[in-house]
C-alpha positions as CSV (number, residue, x, y, z in Angstrom):
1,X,0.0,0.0,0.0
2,X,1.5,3.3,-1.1
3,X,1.8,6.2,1.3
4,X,0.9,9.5,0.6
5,X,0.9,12.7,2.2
6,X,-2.4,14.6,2.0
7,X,-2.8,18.4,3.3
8,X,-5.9,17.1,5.4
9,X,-3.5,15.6,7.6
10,X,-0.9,17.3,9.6
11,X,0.7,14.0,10.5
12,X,2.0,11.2,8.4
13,X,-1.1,9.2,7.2
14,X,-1.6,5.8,9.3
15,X,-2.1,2.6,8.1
16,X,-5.6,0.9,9.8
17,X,-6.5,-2.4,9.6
18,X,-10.3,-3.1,10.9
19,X,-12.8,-5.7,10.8
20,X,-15.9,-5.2,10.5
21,X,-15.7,-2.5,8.2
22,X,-18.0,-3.1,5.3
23,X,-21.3,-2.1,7.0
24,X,-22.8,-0.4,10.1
25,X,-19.8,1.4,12.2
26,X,-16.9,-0.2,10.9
27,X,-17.9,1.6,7.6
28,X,-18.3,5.0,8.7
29,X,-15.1,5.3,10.5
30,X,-13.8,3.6,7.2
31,X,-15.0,6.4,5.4
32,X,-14.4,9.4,7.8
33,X,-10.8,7.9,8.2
34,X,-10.2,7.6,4.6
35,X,-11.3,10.9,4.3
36,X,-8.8,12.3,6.6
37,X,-5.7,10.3,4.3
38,X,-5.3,7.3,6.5
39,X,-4.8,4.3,4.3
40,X,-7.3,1.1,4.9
41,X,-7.2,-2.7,4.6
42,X,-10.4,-4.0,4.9
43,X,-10.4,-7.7,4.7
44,X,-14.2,-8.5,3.1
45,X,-16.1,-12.3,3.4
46,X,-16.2,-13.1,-0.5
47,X,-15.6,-11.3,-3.8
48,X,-18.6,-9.7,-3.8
49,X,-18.8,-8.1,-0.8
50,X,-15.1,-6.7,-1.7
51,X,-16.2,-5.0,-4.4
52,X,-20.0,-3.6,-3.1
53,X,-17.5,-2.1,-0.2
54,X,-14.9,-0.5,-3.0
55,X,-18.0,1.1,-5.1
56,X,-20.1,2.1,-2.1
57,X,-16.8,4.1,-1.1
58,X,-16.2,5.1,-4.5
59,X,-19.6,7.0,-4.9
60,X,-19.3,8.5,-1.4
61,X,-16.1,9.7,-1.4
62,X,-16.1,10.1,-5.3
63,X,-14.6,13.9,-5.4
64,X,-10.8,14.8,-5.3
65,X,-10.2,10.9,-4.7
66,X,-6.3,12.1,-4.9
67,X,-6.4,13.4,-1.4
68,X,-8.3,10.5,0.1
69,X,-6.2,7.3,1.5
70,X,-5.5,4.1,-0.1
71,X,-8.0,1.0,0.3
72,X,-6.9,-2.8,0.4
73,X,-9.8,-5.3,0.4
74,X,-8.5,-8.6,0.7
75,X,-10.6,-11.7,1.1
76,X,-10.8,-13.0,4.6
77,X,-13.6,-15.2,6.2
78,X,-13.6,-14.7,9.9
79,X,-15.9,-18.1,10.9
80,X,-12.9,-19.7,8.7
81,X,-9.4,-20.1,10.7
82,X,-8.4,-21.5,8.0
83,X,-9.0,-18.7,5.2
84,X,-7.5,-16.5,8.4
85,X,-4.4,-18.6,8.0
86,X,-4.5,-17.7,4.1
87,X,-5.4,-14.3,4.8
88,X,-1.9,-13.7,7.0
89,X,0.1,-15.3,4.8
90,X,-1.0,-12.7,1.8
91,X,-0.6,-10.0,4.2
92,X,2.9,-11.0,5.3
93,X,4.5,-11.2,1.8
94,X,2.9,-8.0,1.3
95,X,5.3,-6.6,3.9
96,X,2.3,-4.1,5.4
97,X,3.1,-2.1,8.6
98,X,0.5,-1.7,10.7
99,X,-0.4,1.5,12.8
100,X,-3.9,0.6,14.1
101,X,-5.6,-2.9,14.3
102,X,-9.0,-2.7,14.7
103,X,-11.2,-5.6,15.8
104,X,-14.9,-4.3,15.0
105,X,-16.5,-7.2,13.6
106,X,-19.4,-8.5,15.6
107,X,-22.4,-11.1,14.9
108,X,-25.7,-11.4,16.9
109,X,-28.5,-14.1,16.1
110,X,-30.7,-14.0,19.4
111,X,-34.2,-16.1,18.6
112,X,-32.2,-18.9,17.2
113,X,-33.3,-22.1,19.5
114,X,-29.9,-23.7,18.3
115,X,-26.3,-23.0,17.6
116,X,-24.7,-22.4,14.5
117,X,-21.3,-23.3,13.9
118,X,-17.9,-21.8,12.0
119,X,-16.1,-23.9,9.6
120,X,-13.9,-25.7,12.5
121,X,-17.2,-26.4,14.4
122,X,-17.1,-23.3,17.3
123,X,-20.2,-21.9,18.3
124,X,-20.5,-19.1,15.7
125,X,-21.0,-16.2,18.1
126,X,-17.5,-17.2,20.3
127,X,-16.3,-18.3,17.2
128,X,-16.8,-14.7,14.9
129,X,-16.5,-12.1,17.9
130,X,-13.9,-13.9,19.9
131,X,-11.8,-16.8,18.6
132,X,-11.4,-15.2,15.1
133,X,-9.7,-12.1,16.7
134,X,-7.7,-13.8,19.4
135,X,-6.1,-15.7,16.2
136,X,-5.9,-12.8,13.8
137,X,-4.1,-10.7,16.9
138,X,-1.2,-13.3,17.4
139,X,-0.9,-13.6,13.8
140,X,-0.5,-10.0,12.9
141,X,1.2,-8.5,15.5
142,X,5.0,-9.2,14.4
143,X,3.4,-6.1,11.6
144,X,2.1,-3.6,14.3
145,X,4.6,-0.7,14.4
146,X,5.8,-0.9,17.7
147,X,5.4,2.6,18.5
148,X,3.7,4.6,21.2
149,X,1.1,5.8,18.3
150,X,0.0,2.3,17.4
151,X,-2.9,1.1,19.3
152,X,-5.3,-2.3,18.9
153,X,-9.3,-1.3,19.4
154,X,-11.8,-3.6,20.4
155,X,-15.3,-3.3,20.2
156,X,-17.0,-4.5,23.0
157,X,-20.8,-3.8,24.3
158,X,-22.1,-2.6,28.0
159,X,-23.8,-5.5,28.1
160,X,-20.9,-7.5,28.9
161,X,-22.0,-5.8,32.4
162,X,-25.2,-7.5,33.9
163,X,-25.4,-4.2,35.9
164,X,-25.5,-2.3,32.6
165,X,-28.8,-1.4,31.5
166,X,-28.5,-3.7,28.5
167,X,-26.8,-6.2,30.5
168,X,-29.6,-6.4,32.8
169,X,-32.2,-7.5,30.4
170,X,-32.5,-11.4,29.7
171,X,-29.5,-14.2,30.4
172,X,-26.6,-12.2,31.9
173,X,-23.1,-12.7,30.7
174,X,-20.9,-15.0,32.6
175,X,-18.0,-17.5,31.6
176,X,-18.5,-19.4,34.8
177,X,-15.7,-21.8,35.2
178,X,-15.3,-21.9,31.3
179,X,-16.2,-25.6,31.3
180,X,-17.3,-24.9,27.6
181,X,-14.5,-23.9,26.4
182,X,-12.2,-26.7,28.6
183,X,-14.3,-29.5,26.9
184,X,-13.3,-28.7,23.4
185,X,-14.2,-28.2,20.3
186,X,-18.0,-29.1,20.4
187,X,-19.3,-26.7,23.2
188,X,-22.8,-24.8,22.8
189,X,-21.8,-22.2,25.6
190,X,-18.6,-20.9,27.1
191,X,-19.6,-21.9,30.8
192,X,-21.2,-25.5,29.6
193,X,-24.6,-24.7,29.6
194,X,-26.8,-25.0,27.5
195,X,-27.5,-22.6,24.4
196,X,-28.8,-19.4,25.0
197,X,-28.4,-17.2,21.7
198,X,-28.4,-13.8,23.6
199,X,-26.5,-15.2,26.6
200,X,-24.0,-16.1,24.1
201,X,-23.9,-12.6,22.5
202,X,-23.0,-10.9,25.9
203,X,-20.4,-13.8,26.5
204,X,-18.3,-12.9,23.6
205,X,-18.9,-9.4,24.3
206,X,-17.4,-10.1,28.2
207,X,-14.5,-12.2,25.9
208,X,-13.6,-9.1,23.6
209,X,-13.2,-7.1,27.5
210,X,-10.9,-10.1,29.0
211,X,-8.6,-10.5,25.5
212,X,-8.2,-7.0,25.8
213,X,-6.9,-7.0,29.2
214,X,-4.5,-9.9,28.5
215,X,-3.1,-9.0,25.3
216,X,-2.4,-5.3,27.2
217,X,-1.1,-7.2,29.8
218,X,1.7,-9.0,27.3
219,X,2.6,-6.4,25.5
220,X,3.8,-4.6,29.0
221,X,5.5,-7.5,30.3
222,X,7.6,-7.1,26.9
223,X,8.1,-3.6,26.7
224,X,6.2,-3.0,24.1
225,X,4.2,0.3,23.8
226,X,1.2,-0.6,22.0
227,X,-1.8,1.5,23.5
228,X,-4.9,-1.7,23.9
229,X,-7.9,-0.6,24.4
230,X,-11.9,-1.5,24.5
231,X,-14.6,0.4,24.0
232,X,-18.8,0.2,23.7
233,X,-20.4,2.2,21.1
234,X,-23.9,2.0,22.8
235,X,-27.1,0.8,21.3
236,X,-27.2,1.2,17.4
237,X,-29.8,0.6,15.4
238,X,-30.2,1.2,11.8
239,X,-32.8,2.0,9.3
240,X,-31.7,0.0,6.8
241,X,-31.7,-3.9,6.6
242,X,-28.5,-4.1,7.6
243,X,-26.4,-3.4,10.3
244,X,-26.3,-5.1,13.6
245,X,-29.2,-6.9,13.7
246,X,-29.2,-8.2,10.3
247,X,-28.8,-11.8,11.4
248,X,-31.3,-11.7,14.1
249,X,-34.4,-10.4,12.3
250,X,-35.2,-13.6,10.2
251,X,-35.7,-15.2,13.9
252,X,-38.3,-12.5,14.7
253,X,-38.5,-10.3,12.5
254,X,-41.8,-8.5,14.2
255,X,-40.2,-8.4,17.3
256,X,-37.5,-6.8,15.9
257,X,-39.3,-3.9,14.0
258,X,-41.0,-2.9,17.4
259,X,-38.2,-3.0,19.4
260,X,-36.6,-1.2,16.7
261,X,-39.3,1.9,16.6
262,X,-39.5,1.8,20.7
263,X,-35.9,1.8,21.3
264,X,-34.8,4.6,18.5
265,X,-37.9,6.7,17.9
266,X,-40.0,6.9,21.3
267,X,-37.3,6.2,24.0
268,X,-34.4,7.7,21.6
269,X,-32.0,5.7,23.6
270,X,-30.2,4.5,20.5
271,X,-27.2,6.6,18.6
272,X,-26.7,6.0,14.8
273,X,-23.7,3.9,12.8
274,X,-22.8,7.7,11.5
275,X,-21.9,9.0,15.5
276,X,-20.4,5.7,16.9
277,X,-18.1,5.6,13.5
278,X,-17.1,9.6,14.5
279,X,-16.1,7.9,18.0
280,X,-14.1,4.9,16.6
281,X,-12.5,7.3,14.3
282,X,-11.7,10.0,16.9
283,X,-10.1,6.6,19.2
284,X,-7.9,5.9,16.4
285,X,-6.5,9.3,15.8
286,X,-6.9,11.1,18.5
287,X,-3.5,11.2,21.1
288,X,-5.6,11.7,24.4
289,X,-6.5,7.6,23.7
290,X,-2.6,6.6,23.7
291,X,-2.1,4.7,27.1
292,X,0.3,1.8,28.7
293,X,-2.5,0.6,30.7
294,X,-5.5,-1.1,29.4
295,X,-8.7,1.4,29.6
296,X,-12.6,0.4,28.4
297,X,-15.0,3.5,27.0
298,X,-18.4,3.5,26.8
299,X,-21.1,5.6,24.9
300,X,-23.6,5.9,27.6
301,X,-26.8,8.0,27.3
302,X,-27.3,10.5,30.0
303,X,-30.8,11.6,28.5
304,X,-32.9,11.0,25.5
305,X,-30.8,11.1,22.4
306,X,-27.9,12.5,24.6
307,X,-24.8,10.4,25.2
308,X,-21.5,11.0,26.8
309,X,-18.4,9.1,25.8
310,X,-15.9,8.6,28.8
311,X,-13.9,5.9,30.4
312,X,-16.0,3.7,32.5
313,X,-15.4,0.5,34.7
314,X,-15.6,-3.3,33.6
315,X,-17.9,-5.5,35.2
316,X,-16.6,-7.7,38.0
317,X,-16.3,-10.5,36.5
318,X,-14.3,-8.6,33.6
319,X,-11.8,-7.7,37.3
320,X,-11.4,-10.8,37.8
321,X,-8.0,-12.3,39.0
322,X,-6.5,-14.8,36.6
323,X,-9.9,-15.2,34.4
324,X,-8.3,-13.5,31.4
325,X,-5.1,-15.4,31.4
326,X,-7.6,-18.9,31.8
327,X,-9.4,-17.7,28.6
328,X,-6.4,-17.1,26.6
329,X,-4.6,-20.4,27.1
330,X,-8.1,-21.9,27.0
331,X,-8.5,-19.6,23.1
332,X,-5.1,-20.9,22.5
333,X,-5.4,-24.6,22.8
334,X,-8.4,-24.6,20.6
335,X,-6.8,-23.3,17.6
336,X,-3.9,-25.4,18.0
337,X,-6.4,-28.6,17.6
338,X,-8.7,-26.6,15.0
339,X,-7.7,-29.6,12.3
């Protein structure tokens, strides 16, 4: 990916890797960013979706394109470790540096009765928002500038917090003992039980918080200045038939639409993809972000339609001694019998 400097941009451009980035938030930081010179590689499902992304950004951003950043759209399924594997290796020979790693992606199907599975047989909810970017993290990190600038996001949720206000509704997250995980490869949820589709959301959601911790953790114990950080963007919900809850409409697609209407346009305690991708864009450039010690944002809402974005505590079970370590060596052993 060729550099180049653009006079929107006081500062070298960065190069931002970010998952995630085709639709909902991961998009409109993709685009703000771009805007601003920074240089993308978007790693996209299939073919297709590659090149929907590339002409969506093309119309958007379609004037003085000369001043705009660089795009990379590789193909890279994240329910695959496999094509991740694939994925790295292209990367690699490419000899990209990396500034920012961003681990956006996230998938949601609560309705479902039963679990659906990634290629290697995970539960796809662990599988997508956690495993996936536990293994892309170990394999890219020999490319992350090592640098006081360079930072990892990851986007969690509040409702990895059962005393959140999301968190509070339905199954609350917990990893319990992490029996789930311990028995291997066929597992429905991460603490042995049985399958609860939202319980399994906020899980991963509580994972994304403890991998952040961990991974922060490592990189201090080895000098390394990486800034790691996690973040909650609040309650999105979009008018379109994409987005977040994409997945999760064909299992109640009524119950959707209501919530939908209740939660954005009579309780307006929702925010759109278009503010939440201003945040992850201002976390990426922004210096007042850079830190040696791991820190968790959230977008809460103070008021109707009124949110304030501020560092806020983990739940207790996210404080809890030695339970990210266990879920890392737990994450690690199950790649290394994926075949």
């Amino acid at each position: 990916m060729k550099e180049k400097q653009n006079s929107s941009t006081k500062e070298k451009p960065l190069t931002i890797f970010i998952t995630g980035g085709s639709s909902g938030i991961g998009y409109q930081a993709v685009i703000k960013l771009i805007s601003l010179g920074h240089n993308i590689i978007l790693p996209c499902k299939n073919l297709l979706r590659a090149n929907q992304v590339l002409t969506n950004i093309f119309n958007q951003l379609s004037c003085d394109l000369a001043k705009k950043g660089n795009i990379y759209t590789p193909i890279m399924d994240l329910s695959d470790l496999n094509s991740i594997d694939l994925f790295c290796s292209e990367v690699k020979k490419k000899g990209f540096k990396i500034d920012v790693l961003i681990l956006n992606a996230g998938l949601q199907y609560t309705g479902s009765k039963t679990p659906r599975r990634s290629i290697q047989g995970f539960e796809l909810t662990f599988a997508v928002n956690h495993l996936s970017h536990f293994y892309l993290t170990q394999n890219l990190l020999p490319l992350i500038n090592r640098s006081k600038n360079s930072k990892i996001i990851v986007t969690s949720s509040e409702v990895h917090n059962p005393k959140s206000s999301g968190g509070r509704v339905g199954a609350k997250a917990s990893l319990g003992k992490l029996s789930g995980l311990a028995s291997g490869v066929g597992f429905e949820m991460i603490d042995g039980n049985k399958f609860n589709a939202d319980k399994a959301y906020k899980d991963s959601k509580l994972c994304n918080i403890l991998f952040a911790k961990e991974l922060r953790n490592r990189l201090k114990k080895n000098c390394l200045p990486i800034t790691v950080l996690a973040w909650a963007p609040g309650l999105v919900i979009s008018r379109d038939s994409q987005g977040f809850f994409r997945y999760s409409r064909k299992y109640n697609q009524l119950g959707q639409i209501l919530f939908s209407s209740l939660a954005r346009d009579l309780l307006k305690i929702t925010t759109s993809n278009e503010k939440a991708g201003m945040l992850l864009s201002e976390l990426v450039c922004s210096g007042k972000y850079n830190n040696t010690d791991f820190n968790y944002y959230s977008n809460k809402i103070i008021s109707p339609g009124k949110f304030v974005f501020e560092k806020t505590n983990i739940s207790e079970e996210a404080n809890q001694e030695g339970l990210p370590n266990r879920l890392w060596e737990l994450s690690k052993s199950l790649i290394e019998n994926k075949n």
